[in-house]
C-alpha positions in Angstrom: -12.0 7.1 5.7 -9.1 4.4 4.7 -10.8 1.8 6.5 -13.8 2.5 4.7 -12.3 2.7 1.2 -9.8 -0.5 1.8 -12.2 -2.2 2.7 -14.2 -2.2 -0.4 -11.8 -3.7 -2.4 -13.8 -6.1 -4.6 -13.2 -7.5 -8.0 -14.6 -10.4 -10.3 -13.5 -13.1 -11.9 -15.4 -15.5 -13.8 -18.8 -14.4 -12.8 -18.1 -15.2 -9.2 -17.3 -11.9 -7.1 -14.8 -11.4 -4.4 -13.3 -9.6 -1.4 -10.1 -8.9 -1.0 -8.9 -8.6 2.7 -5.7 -7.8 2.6 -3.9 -4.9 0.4 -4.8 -3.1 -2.2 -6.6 -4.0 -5.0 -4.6 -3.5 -8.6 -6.4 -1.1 -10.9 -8.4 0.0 -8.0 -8.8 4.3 -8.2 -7.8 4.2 -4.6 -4.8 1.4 -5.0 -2.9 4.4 -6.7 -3.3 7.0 -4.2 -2.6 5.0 -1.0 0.6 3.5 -2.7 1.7 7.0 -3.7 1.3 8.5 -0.1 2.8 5.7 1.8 5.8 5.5 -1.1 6.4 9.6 -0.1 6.5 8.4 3.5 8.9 5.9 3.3 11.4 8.2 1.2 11.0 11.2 3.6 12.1 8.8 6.3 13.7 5.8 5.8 15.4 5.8 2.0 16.9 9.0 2.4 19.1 7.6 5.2 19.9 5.1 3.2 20.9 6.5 0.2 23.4 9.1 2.3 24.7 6.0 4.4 25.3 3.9 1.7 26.6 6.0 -0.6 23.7 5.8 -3.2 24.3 7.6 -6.7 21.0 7.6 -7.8 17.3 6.9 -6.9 14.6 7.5 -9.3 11.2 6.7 -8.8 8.2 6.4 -11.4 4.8 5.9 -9.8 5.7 1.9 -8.2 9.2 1.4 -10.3 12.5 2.7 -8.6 15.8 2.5 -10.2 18.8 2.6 -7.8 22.6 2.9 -8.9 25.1 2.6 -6.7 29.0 2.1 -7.2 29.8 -1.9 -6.4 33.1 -0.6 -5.3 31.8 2.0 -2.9 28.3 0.1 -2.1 28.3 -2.8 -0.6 24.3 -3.7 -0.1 24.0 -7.0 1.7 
């Protein structure tokens, strides 16, 4: 079913139409929902680690934009 949906990602631009083969489209209904699930992923298993090993204050998250504070004393993020 993802295949099938990423796959149609088309848009238009001055009259000539085109396909986009990789990503997601923007402003495409399904661009939304396959960012939002594979952004859940990645904090269920990769950020949380990394906001307990480096010492991460806060992480907040709305829809695509993430704020991250962090200590430059504690946190040293190379």
């Amino acid at each position: 079913m993802c295949n099938i949906l990423t796959k149609q990602n088309y848009f238009q631009y001055k009259d000539l139409q085109y396909i986009q083969e990789n990503g997601l489209a923007m402003g495409a209904p399904t661009s939304t929902i396959f960012s939002e699930i594979y952004l859940k992923y990645l904090e269920s298993t990769k950020i949380f680690d990394i906001l307990l090993k480096y010492h991460i204050i806060g992480y907040f998250r709305y829809a695509d934009d993430v704020l991250i504070m962090y200590k430059s004393e504690v946190t040293s993020i190379r």
